[in-house]
C-alpha positions as CSV (number, residue, x, y, z in Angstrom):
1,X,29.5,42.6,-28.8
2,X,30.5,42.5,-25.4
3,X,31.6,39.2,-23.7
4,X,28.2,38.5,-22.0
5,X,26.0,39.4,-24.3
6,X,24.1,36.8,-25.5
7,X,24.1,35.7,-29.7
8,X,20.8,35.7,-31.2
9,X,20.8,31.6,-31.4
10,X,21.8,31.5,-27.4
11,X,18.8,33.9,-27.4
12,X,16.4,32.6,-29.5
13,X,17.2,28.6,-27.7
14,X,17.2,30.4,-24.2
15,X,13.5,31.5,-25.0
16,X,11.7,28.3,-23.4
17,X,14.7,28.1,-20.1
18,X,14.4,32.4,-19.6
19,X,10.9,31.9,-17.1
20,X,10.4,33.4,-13.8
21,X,10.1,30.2,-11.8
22,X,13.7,28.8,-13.5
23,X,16.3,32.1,-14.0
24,X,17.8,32.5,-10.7
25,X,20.5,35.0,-9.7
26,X,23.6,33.9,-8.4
27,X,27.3,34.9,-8.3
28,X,30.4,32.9,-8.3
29,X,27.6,29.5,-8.6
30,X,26.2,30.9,-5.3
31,X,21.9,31.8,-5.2
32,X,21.6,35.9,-4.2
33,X,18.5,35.1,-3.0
34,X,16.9,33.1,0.1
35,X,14.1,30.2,-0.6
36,X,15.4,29.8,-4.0
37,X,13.7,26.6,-4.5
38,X,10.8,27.4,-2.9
39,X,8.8,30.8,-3.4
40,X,11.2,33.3,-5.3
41,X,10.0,34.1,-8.9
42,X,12.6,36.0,-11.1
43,X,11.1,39.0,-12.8
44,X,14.5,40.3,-14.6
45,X,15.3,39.4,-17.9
46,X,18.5,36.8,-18.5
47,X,20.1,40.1,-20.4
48,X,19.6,42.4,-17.1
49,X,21.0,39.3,-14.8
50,X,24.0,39.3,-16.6
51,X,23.9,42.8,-16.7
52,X,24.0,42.9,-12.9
53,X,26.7,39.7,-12.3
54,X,27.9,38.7,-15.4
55,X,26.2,35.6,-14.1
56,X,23.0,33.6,-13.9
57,X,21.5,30.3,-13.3
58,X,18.5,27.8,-14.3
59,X,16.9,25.8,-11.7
60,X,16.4,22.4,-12.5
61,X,13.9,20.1,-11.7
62,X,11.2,22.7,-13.0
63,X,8.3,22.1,-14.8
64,X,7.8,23.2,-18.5
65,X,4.2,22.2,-19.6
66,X,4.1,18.5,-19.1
67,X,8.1,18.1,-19.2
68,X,10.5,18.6,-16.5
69,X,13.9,20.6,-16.6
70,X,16.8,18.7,-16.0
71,X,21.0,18.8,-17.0
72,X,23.9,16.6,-17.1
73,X,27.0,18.3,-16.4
74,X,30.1,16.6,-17.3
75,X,33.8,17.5,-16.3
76,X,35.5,14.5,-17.8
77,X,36.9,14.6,-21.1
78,X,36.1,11.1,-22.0
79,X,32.6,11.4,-21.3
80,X,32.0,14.5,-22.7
81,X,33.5,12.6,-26.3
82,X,30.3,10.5,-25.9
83,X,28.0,12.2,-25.4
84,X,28.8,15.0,-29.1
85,X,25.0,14.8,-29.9
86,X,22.8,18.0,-29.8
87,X,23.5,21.2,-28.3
88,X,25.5,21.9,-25.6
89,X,26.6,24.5,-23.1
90,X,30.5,24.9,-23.0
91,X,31.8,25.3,-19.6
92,X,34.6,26.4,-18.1
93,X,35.6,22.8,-17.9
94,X,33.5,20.7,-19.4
95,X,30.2,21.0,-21.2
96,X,26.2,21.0,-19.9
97,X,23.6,19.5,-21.4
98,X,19.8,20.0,-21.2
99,X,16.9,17.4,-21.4
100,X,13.2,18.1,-21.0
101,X,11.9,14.5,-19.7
102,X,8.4,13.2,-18.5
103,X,9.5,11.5,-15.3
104,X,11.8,13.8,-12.7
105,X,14.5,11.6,-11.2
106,X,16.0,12.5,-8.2
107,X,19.8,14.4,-8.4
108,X,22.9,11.9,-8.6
109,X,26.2,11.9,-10.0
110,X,27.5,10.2,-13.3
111,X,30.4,8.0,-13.0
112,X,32.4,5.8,-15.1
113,X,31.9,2.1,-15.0
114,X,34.9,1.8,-12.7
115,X,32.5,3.9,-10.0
116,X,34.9,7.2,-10.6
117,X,33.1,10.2,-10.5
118,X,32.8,12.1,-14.0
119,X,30.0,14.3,-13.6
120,X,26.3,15.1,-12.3
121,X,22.9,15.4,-13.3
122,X,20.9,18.3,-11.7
123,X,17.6,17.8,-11.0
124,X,15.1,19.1,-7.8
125,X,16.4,21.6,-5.8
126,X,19.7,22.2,-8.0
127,X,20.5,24.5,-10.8
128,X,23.2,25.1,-13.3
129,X,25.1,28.4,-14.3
130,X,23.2,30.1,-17.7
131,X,24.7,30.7,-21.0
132,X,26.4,33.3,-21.7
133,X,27.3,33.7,-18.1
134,X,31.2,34.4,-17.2
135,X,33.1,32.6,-14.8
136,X,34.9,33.9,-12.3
137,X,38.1,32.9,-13.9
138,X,37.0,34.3,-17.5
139,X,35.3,31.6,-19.4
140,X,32.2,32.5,-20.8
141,X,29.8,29.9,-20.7
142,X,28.5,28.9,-24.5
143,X,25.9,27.5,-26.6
144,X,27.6,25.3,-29.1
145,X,26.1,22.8,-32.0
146,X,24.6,22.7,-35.6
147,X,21.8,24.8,-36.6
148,X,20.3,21.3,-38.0
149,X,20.5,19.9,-34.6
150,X,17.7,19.6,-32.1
151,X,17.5,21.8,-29.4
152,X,17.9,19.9,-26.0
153,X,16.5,16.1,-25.5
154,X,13.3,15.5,-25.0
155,X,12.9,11.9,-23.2
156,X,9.8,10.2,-21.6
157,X,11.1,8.3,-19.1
158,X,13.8,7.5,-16.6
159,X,14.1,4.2,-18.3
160,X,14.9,6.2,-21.7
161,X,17.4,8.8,-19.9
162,X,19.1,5.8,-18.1
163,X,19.7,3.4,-21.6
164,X,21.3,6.8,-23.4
165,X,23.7,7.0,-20.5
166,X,24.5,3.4,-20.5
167,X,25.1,3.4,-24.0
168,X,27.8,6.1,-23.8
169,X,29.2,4.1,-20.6
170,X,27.6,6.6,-18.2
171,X,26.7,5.2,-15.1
172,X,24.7,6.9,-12.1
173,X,25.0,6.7,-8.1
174,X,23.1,8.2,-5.1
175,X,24.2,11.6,-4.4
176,X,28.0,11.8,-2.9
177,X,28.6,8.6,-3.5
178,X,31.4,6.6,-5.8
179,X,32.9,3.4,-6.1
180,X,30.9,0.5,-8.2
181,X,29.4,-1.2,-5.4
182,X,27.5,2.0,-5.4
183,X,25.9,1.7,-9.1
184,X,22.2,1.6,-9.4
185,X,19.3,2.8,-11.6
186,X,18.1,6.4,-12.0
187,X,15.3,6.9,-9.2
188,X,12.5,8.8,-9.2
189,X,12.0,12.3,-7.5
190,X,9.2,11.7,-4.9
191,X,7.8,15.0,-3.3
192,X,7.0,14.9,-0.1
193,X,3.2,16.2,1.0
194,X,2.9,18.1,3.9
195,X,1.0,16.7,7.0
196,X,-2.4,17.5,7.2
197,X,-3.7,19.1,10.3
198,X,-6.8,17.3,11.8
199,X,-9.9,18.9,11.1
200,X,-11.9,20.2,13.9
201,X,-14.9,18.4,15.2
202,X,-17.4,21.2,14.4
203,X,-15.7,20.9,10.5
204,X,-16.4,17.2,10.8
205,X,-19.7,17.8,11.9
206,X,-20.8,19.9,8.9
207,X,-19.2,17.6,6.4
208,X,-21.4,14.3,7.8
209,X,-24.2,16.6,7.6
210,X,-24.0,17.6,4.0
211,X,-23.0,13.9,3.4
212,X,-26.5,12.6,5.3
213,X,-28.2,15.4,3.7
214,X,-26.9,14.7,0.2
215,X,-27.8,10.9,0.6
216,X,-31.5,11.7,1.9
217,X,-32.3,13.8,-0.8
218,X,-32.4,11.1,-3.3
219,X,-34.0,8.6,-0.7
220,X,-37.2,7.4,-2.5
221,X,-38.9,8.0,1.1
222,X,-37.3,10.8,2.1
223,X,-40.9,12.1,3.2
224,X,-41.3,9.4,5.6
225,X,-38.3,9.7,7.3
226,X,-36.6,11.5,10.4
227,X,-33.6,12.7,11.1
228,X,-31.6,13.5,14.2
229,X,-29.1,16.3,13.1
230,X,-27.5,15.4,16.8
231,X,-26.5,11.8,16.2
232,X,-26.9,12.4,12.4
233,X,-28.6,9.4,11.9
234,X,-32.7,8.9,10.4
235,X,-35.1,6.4,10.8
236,X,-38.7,6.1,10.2
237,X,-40.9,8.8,11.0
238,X,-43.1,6.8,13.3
239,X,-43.8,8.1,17.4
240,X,-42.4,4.8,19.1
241,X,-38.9,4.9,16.9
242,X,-38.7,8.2,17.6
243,X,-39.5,8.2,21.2
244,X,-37.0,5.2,21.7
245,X,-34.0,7.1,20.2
246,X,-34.4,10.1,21.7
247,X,-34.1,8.0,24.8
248,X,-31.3,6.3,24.3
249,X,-28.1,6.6,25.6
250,X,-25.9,7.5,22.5
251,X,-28.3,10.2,21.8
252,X,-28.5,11.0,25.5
253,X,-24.5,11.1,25.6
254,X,-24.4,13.5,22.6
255,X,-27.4,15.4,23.8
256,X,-25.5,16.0,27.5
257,X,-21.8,16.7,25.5
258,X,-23.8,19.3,23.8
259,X,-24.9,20.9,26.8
260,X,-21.8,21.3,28.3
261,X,-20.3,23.9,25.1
């Protein structure tokens, strides 16, 4: 067996990560490809990535069904001695580990409760190397654990992630940040939706119109009514009502801004 070729338990656990929309090529922890995180779907198999690098990655903070993707990566010895339970992917200095979770909270890093850095947890817009990737200075990144082990964590919330890292004396901060004045909860990812452009006033117009017209057509005296598709407003069907609003001035206004198009 070659060094990157993948067991049949890193294969057969790799089966739910190994999805176009999370494998991502990359070299030396660095994406090949522009938009990453965006629009690029990965067609190749984990087997031909490493084929091609000896290398590959999962992006976190991706969906699987209802769950989201996430990892703690941990390059402190005494946390990675809490934290022993389930799976997990030996690295070339510490070890990863992978939870599915039903909230996505935003990137941070794990620190100790003095506020020292010991770690991160990837989420949106990150990714960690695969297993059975190589690093550039020969380890070979590996699935280790007990075949009567679960594979992964699957937690609910960020309330649930936060108490398993509290118990192990795993502590998170805001991105780039240390020190314990910097301590605080796990928050949640927010995405941000794109600004709308302002419909057109001819799409505005059409969408009162259905609106009036879907409202009339249950009007118990719908026959009885009139409507002016200018002002898109109705009234009685009756010749002095009429007459008045065709003479007045908001339908005289609209009537002469109609003109001028």
């Amino acid at each position: 067996m070659t060094e990157n070729k993948l067991t049949p338990t890193e294969t057969k656990y790799l089966k739910i990560l190994a999805k176009k929309h999370i494998l991502l090529p990359t070299k030396h922890k660095k994406p090949l490809v522009k938009g990453w995180n965006k629009y690029y779907a990965e067609y190749r198999s984990v087997e031909q990535l490493l084929e091609l690098n000896q290398e590959y990655s999962l992006r976190t903070g991706t969906s699987i069904g209802s769950y989201y993707f996430i990892a703690i990566d941990l390059d402190d010895i005494w946390a990675q001695e809490r934290i022993k339970t389930n799976w997990k992917v030996k690295t070339h200095k510490g070890i990863h580990r992978y939870f599915f979770i039903g909230e996505l909270p935003k990137s941070c890093w794990l620190v100790n409760q003095n506020g020292a850095k010991i770690g991160e947890l990837h989420s949106k817009g990150r990714f960690v190397v695969g297993i059975g990737s190589t690093h550039e200075k020969g380890t070979r990144y590996t699935l280790k654990g007990k075949v009567n082990l679960p594979w992964g964590s699957k937690i609910e919330s960020l309330k649930e992630l936060q108490e398993f890292l509290k118990e192990r004396n795993i502590f998170t901060t805001p991105w780039s940040k240390e020190r314990v004045e910097n301590i605080r909860d796990l928050e949640l990812y927010e995405k941000k939706e794109p600004k709308l452009k302002p419909l057109s006033k001819e799409f505005q117009y059409f969408q009162k119109r259905k609106k009036l017209e879907t409202k009339l057509a249950k009007h118990p005296k719908k026959t009885k009514l009139n409507i002016c598709y200018i002002c898109l407003l109705y009234f009685p069907k009756e010749p002095e009502i009429v007459k008045t609003h065709l003479q007045g001035k908001q339908h005289q206004k609209k009537l002469k801004n109609l003109s001028k198009k």
